[in-house]
PDB file of N, CA, C and O in Angstrom, chain B, residues numbered from 101:
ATOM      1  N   UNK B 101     142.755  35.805  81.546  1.00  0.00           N
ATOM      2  CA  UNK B 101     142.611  34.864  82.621  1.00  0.00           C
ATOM      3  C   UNK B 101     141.164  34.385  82.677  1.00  0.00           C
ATOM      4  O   UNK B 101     140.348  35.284  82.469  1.00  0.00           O
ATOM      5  N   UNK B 102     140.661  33.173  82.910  1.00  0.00           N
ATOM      6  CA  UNK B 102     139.551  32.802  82.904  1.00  0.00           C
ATOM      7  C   UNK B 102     139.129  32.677  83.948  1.00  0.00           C
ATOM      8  O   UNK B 102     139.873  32.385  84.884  1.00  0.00           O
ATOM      9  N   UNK B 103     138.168  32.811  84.063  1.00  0.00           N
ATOM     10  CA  UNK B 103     136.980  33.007  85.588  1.00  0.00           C
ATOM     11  C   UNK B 103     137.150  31.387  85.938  1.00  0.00           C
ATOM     12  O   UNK B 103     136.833  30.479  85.170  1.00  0.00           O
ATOM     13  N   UNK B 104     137.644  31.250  87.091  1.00  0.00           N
ATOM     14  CA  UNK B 104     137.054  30.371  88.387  1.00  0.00           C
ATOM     15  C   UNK B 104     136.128  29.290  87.556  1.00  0.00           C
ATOM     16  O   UNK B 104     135.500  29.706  86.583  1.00  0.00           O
ATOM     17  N   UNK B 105     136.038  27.874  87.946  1.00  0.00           N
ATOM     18  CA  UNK B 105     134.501  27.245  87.771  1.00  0.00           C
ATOM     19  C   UNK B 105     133.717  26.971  88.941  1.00  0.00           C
ATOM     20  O   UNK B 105     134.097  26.016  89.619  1.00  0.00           O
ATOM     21  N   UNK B 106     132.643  27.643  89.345  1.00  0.00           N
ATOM     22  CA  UNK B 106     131.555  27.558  90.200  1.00  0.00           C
ATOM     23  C   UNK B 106     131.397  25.761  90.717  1.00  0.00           C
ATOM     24  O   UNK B 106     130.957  24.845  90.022  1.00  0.00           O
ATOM     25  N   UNK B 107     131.907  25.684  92.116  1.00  0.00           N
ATOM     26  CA  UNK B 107     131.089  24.370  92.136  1.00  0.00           C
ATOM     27  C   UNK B 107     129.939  24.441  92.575  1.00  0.00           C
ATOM     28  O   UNK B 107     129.715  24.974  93.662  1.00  0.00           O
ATOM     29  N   UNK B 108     128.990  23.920  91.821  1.00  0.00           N
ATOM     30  CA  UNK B 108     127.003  23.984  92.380  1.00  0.00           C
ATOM     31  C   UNK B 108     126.740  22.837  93.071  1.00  0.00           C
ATOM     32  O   UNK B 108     125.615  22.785  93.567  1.00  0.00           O
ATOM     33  N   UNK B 109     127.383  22.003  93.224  1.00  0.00           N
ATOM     34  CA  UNK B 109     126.947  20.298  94.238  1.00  0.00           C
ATOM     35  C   UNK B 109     126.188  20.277  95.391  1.00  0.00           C
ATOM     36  O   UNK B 109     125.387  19.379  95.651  1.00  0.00           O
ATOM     37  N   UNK B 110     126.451  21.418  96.224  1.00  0.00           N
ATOM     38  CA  UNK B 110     125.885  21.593  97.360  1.00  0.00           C
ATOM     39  C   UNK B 110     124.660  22.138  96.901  1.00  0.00           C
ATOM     40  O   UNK B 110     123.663  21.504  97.246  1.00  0.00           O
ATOM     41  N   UNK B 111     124.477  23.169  96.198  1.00  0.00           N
ATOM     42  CA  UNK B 111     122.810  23.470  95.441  1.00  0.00           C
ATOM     43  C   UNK B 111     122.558  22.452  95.255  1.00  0.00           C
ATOM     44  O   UNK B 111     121.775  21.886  96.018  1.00  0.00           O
ATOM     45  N   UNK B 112     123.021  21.896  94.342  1.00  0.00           N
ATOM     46  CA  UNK B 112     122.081  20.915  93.439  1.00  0.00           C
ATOM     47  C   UNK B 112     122.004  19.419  94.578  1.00  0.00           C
ATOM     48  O   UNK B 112     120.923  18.839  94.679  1.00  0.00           O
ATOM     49  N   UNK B 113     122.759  19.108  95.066  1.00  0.00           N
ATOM     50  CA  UNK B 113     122.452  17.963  96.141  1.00  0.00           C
ATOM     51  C   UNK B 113     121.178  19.078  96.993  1.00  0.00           C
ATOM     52  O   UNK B 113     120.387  19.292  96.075  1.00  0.00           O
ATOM     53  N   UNK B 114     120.726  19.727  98.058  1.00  0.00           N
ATOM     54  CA  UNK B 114     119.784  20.157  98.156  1.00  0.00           C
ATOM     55  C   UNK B 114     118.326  20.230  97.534  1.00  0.00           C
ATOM     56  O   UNK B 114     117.212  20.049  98.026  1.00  0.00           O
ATOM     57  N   UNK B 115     118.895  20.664  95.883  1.00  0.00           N
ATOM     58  CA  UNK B 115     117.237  20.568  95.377  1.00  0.00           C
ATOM     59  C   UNK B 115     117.171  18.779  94.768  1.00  0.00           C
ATOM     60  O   UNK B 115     116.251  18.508  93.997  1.00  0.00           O
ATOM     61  N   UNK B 116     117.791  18.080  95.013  1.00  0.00           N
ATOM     62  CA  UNK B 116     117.169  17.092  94.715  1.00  0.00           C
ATOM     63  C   UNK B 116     116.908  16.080  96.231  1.00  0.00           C
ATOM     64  O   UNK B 116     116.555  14.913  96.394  1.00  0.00           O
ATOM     65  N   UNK B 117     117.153  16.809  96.844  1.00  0.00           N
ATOM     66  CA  UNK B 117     116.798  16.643  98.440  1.00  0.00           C
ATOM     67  C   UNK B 117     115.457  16.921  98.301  1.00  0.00           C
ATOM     68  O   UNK B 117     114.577  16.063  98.374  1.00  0.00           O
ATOM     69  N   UNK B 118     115.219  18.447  98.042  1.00  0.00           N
ATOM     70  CA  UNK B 118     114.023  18.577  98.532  1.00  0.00           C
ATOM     71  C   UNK B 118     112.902  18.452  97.557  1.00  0.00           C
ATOM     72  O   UNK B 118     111.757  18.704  97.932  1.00  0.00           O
ATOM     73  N   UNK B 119     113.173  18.044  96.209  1.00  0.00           N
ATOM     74  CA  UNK B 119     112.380  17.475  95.520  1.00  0.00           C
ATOM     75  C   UNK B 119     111.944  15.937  95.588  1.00  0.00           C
ATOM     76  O   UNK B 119     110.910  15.394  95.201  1.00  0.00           O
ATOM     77  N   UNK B 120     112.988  15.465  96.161  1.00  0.00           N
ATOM     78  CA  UNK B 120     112.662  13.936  96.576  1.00  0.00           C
ATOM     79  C   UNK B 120     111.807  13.458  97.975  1.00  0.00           C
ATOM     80  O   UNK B 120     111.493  12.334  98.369  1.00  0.00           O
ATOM     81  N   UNK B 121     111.501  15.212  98.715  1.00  0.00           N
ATOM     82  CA  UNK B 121     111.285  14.882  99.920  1.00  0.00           C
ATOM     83  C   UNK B 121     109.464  15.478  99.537  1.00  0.00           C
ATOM     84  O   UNK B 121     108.485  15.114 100.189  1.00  0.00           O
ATOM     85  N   UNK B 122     109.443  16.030  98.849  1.00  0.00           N
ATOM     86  CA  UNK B 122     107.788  16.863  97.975  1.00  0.00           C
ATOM     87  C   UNK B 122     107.395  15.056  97.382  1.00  0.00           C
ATOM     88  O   UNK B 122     106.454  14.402  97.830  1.00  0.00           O
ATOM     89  N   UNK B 123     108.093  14.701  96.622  1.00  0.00           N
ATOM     90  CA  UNK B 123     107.616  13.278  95.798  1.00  0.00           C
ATOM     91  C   UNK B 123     107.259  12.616  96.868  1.00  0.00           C
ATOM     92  O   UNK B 123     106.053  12.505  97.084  1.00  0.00           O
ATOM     93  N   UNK B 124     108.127  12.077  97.702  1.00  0.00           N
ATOM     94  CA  UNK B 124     107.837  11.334  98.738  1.00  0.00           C
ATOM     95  C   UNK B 124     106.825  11.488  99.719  1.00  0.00           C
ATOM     96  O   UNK B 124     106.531  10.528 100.431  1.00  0.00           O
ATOM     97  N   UNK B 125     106.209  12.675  99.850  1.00  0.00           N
ATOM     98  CA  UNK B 125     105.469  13.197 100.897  1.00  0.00           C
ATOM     99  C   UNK B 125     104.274  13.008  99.816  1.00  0.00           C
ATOM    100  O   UNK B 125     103.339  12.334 100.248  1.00  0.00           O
ATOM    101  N   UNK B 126     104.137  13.488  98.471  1.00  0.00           N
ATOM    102  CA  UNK B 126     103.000  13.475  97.772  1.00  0.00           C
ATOM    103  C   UNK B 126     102.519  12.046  97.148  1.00  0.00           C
ATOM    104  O   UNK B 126     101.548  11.897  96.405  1.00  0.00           O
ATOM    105  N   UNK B 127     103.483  10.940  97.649  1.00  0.00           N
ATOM    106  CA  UNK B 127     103.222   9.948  96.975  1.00  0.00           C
ATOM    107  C   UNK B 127     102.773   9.341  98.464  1.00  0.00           C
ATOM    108  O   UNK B 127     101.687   8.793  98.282  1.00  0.00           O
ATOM    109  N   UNK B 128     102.932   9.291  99.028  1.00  0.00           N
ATOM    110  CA  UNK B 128     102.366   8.607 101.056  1.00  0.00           C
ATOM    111  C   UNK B 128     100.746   9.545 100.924  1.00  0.00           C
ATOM    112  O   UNK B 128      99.696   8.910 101.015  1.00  0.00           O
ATOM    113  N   UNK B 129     100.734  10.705 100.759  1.00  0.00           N
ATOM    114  CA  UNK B 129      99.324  11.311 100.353  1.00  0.00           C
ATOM    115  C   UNK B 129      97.984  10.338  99.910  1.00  0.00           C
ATOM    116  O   UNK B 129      97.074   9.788 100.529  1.00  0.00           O
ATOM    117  N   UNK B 130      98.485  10.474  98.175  1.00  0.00           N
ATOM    118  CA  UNK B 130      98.190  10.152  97.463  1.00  0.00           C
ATOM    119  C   UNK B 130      97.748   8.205  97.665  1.00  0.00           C
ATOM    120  O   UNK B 130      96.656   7.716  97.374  1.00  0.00           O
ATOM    121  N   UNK B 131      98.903   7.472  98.200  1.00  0.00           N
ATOM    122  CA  UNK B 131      98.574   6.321  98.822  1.00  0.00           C
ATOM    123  C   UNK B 131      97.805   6.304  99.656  1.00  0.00           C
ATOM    124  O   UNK B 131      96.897   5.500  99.444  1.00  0.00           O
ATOM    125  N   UNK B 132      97.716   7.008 100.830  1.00  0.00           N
ATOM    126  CA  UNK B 132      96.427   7.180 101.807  1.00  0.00           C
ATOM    127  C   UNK B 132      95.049   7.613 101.055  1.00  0.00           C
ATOM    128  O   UNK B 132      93.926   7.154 101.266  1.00  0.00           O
ATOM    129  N   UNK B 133      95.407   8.561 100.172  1.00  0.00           N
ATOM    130  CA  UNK B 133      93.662   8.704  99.780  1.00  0.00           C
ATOM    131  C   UNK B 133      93.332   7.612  99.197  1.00  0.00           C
ATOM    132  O   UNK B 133      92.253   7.190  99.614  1.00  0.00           O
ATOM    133  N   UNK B 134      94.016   6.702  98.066  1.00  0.00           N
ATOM    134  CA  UNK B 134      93.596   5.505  97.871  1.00  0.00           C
ATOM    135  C   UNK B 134      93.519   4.282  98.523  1.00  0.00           C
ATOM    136  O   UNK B 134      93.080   3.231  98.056  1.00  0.00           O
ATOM    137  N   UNK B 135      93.925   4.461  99.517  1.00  0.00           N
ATOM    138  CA  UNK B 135      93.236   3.273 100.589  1.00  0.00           C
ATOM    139  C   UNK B 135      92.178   3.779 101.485  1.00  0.00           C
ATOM    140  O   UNK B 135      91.361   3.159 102.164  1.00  0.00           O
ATOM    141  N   UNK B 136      92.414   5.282 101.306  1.00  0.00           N
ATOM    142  CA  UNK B 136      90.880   5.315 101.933  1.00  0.00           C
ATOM    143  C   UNK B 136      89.589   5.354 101.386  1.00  0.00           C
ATOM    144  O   UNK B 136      88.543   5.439 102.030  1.00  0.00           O
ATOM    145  N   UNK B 137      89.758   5.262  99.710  1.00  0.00           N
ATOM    146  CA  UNK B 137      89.046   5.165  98.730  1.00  0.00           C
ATOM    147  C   UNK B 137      88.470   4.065  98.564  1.00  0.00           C
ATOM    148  O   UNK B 137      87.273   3.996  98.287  1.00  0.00           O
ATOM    149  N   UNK B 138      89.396   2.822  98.741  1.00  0.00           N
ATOM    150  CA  UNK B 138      89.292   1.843  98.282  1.00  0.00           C
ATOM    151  C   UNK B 138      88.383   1.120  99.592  1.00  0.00           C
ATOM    152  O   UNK B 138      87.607   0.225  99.257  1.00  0.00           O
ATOM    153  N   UNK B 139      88.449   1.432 100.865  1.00  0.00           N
ATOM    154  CA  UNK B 139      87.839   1.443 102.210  1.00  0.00           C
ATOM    155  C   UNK B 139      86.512   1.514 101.712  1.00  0.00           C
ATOM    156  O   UNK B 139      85.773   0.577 101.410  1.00  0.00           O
ATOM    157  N   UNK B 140      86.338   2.510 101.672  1.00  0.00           N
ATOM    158  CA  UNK B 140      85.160   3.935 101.141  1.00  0.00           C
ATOM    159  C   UNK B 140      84.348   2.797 100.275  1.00  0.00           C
ATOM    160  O   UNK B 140      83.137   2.656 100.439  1.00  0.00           O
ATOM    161  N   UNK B 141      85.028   2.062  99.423  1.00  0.00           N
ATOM    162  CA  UNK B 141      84.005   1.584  98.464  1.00  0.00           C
ATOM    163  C   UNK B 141      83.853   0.111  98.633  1.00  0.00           C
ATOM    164  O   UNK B 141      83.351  -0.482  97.679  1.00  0.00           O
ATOM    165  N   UNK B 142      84.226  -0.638  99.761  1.00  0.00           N
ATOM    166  CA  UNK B 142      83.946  -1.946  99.925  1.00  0.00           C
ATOM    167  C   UNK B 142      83.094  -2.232 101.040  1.00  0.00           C
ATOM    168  O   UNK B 142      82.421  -3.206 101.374  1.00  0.00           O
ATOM    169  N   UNK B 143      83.349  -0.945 101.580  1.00  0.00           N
ATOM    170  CA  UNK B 143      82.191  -0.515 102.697  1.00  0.00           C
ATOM    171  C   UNK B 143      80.640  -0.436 102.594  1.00  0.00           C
ATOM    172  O   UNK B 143      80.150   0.671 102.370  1.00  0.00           O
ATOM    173  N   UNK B 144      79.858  -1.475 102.732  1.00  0.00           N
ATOM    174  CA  UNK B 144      78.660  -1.649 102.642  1.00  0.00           C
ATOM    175  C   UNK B 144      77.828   0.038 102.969  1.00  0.00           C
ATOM    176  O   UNK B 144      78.407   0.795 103.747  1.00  0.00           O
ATOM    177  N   UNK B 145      76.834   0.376 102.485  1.00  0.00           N
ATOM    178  CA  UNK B 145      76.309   1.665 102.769  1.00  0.00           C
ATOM    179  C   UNK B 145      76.778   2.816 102.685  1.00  0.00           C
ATOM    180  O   UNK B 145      76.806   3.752 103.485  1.00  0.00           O
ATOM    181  N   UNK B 146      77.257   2.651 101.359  1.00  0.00           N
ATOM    182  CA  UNK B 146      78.129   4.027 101.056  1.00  0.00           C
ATOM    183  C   UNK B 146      77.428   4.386 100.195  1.00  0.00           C
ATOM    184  O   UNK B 146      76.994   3.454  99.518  1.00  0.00           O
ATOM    185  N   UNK B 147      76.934   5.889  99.743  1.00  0.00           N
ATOM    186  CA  UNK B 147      75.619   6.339  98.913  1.00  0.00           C
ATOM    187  C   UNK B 147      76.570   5.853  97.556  1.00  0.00           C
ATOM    188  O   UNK B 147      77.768   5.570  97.519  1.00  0.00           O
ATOM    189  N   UNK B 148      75.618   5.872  96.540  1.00  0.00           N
ATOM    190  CA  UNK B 148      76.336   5.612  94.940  1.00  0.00           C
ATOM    191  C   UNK B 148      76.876   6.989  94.720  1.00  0.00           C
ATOM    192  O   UNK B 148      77.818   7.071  93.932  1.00  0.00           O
ATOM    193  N   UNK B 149      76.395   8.189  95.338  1.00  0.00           N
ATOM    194  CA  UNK B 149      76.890   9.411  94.472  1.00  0.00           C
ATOM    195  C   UNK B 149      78.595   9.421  95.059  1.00  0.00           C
ATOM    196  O   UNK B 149      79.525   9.764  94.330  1.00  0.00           O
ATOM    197  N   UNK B 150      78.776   8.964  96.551  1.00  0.00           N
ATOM    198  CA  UNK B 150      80.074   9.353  96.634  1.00  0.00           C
ATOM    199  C   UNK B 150      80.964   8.163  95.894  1.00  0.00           C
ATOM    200  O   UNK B 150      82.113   8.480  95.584  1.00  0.00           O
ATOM    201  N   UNK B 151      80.530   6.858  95.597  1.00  0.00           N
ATOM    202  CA  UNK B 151      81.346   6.194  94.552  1.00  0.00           C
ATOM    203  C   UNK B 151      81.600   7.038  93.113  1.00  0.00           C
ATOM    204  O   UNK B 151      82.702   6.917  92.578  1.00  0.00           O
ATOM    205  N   UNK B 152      80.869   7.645  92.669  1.00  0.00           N
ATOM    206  CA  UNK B 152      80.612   7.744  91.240  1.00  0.00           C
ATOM    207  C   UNK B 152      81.473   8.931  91.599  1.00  0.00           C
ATOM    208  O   UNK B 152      82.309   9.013  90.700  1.00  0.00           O
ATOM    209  N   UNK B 153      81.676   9.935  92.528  1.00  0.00           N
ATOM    210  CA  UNK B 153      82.437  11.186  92.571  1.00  0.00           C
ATOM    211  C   UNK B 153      84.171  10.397  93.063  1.00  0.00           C
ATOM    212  O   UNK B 153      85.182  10.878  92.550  1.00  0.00           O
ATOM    213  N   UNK B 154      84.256   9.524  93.796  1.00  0.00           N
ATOM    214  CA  UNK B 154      85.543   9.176  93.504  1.00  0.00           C
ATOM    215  C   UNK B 154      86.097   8.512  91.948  1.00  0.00           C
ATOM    216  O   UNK B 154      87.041   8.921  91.272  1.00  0.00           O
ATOM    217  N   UNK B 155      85.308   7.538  91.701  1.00  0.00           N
ATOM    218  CA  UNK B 155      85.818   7.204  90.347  1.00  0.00           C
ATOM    219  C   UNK B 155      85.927   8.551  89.229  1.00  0.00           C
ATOM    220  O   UNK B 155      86.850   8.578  88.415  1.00  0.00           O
ATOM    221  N   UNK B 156      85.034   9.496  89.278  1.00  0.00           N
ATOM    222  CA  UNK B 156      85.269  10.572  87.935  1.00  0.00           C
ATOM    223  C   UNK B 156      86.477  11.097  88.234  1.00  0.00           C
ATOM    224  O   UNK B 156      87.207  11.472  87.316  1.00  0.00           O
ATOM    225  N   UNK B 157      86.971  11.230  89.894  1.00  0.00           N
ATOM    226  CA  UNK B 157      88.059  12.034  90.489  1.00  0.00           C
ATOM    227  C   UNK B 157      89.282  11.082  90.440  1.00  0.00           C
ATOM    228  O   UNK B 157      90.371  11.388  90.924  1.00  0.00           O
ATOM    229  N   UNK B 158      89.102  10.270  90.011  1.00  0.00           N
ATOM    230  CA  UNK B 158      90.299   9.447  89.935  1.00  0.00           C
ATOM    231  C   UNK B 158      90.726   9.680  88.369  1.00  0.00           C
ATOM    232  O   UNK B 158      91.846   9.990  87.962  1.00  0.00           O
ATOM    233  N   UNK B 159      89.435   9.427  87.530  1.00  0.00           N
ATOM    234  CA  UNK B 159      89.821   9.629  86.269  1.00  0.00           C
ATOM    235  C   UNK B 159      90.505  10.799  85.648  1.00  0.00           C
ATOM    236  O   UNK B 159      91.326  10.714  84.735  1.00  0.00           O
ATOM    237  N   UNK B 160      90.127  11.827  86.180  1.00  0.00           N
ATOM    238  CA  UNK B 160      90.360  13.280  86.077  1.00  0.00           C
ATOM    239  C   UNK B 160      91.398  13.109  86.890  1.00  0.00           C
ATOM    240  O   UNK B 160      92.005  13.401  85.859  1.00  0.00           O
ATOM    241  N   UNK B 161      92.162  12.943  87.644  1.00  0.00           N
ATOM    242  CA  UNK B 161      93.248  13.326  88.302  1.00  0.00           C
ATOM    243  C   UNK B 161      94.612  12.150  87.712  1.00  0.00           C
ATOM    244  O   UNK B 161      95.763  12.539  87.512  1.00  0.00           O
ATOM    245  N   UNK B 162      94.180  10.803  87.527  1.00  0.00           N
ATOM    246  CA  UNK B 162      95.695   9.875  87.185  1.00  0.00           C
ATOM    247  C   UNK B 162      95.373   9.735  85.958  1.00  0.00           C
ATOM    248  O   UNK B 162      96.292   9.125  85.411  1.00  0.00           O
ATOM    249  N   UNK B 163      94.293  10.053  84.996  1.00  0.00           N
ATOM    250  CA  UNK B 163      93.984   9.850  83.979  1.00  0.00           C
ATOM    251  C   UNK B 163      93.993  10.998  82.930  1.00  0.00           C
ATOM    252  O   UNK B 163      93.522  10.716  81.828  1.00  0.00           O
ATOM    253  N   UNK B 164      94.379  12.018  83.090  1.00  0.00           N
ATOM    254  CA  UNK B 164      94.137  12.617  82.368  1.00  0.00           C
ATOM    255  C   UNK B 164      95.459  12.935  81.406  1.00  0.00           C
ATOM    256  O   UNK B 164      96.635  12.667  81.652  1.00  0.00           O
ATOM    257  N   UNK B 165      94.841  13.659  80.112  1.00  0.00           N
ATOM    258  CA  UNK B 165      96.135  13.219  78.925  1.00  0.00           C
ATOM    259  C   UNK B 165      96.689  14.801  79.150  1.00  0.00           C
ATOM    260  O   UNK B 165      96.155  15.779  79.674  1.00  0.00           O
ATOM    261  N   UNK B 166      98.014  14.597  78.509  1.00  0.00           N
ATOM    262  CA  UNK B 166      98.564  15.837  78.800  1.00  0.00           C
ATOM    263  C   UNK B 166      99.082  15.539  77.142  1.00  0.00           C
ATOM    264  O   UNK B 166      99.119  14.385  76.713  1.00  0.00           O
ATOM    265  N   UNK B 167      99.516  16.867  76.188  1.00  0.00           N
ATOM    266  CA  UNK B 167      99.676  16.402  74.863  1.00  0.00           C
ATOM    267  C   UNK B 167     101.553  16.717  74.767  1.00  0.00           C
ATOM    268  O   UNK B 167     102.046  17.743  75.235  1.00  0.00           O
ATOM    269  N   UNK B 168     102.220  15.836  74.213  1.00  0.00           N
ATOM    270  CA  UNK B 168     103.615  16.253  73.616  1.00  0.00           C
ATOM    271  C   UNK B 168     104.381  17.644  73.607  1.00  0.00           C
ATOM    272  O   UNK B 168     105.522  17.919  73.979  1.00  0.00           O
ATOM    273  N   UNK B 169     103.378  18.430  73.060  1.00  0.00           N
ATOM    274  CA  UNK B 169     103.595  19.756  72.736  1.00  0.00           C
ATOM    275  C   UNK B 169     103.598  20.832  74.186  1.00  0.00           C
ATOM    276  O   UNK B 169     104.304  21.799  74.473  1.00  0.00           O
ATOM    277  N   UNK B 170     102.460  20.147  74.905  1.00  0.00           N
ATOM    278  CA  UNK B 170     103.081  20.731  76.217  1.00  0.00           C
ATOM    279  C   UNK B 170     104.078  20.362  77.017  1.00  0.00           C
ATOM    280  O   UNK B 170     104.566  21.019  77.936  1.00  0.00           O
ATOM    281  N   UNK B 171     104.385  19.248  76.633  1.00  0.00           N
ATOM    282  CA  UNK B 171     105.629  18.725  77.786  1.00  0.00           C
ATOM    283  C   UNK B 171     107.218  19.293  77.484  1.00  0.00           C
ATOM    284  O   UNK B 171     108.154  19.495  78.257  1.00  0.00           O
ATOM    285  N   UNK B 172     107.096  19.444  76.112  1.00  0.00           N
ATOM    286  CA  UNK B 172     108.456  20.007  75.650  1.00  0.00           C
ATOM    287  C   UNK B 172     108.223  21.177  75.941  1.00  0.00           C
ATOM    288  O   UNK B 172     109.033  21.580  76.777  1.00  0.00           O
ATOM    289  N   UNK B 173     107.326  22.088  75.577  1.00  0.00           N
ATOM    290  CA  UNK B 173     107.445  23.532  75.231  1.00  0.00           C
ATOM    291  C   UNK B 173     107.863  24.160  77.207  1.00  0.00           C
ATOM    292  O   UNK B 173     108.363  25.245  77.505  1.00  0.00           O
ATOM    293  N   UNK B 174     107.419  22.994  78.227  1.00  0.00           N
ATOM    294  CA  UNK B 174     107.385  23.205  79.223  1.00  0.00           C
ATOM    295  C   UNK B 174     108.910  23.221  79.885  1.00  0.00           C
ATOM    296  O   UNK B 174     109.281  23.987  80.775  1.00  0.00           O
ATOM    297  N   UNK B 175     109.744  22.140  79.204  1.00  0.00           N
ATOM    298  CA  UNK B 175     110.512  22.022  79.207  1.00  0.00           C
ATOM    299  C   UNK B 175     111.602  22.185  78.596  1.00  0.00           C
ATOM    300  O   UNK B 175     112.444  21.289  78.669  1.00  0.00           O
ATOM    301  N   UNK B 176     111.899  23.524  77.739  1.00  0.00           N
ATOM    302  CA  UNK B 176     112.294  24.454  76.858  1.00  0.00           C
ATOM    303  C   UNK B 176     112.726  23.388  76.090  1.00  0.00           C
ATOM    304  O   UNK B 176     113.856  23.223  76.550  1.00  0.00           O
ATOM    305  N   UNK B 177     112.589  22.593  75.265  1.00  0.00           N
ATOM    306  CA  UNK B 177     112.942  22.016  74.170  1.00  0.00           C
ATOM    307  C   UNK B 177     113.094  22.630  72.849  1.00  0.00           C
ATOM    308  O   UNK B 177     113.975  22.396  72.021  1.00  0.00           O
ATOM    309  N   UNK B 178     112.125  23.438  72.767  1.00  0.00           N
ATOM    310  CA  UNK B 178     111.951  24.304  71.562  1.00  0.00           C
ATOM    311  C   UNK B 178     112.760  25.199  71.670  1.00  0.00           C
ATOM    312  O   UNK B 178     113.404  25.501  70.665  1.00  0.00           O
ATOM    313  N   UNK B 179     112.986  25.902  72.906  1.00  0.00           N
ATOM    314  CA  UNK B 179     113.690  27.146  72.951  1.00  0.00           C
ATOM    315  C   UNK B 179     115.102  27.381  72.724  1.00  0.00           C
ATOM    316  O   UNK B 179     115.798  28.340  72.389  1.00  0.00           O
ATOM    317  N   UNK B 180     115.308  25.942  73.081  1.00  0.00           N
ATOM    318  CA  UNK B 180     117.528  25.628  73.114  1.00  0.00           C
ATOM    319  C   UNK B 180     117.650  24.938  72.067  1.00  0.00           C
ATOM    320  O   UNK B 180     116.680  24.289  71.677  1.00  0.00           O
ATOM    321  N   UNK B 181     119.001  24.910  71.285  1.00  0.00           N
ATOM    322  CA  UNK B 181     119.653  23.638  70.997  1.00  0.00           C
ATOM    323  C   UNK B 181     119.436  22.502  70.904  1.00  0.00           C
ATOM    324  O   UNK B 181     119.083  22.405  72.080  1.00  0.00           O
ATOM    325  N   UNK B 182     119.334  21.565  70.556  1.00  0.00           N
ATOM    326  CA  UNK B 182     119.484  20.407  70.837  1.00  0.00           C
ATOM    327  C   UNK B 182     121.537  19.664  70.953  1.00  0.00           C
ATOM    328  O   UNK B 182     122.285  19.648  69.976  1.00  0.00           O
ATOM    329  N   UNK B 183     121.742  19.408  71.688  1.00  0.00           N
ATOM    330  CA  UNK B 183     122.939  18.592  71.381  1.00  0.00           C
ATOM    331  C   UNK B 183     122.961  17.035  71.883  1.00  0.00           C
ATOM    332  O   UNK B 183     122.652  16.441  72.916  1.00  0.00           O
ATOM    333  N   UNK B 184     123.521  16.671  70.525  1.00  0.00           N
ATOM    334  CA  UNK B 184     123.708  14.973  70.482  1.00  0.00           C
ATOM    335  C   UNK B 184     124.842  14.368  70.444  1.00  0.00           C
ATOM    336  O   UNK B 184     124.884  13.138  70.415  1.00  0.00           O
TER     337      UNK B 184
END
């Protein structure tokens, strides 16, 4: 006799609840610091060091490279199967 099949819908509707609700919250963030950045720097009398520390922090944070090899290995690619 074969085992039952598990329905997971209710899990899985949840975590993409609450992963959509982390994105959403980190992307309204992320929009506020750049308008307050962008404030920050059209704003007459703002020292040069805090321009020059947002731009490196921008670069370093939306700019930075991430290589192939980590994205799979992160995402067990290597570890499973592949099926096509």
């Amino acid at each position: 006799m074969n085992a039952p099949i598990q329905n997971e819908q209710h899990a899985l509707a949840e975590q993409v609840y609450i992963n959509e609700f982390y994105i959403n919250r980190a992307s309204k963030l992320a929009h506020m610091r750049i308008q307050s950045w962008k404030m920050a720097i059209t704003t007459p009398g703002i020292a040069k060091e805090y321009i020059s520390e947002v731009k490196q922090y921008i670069e370093q944070s939306f700019f930075s490279l991430v290589p192939n090899s980590f994205i799979l290995s992160e995402e067990g690619y290597h570890a499973s199967h592949t099926i096509n």
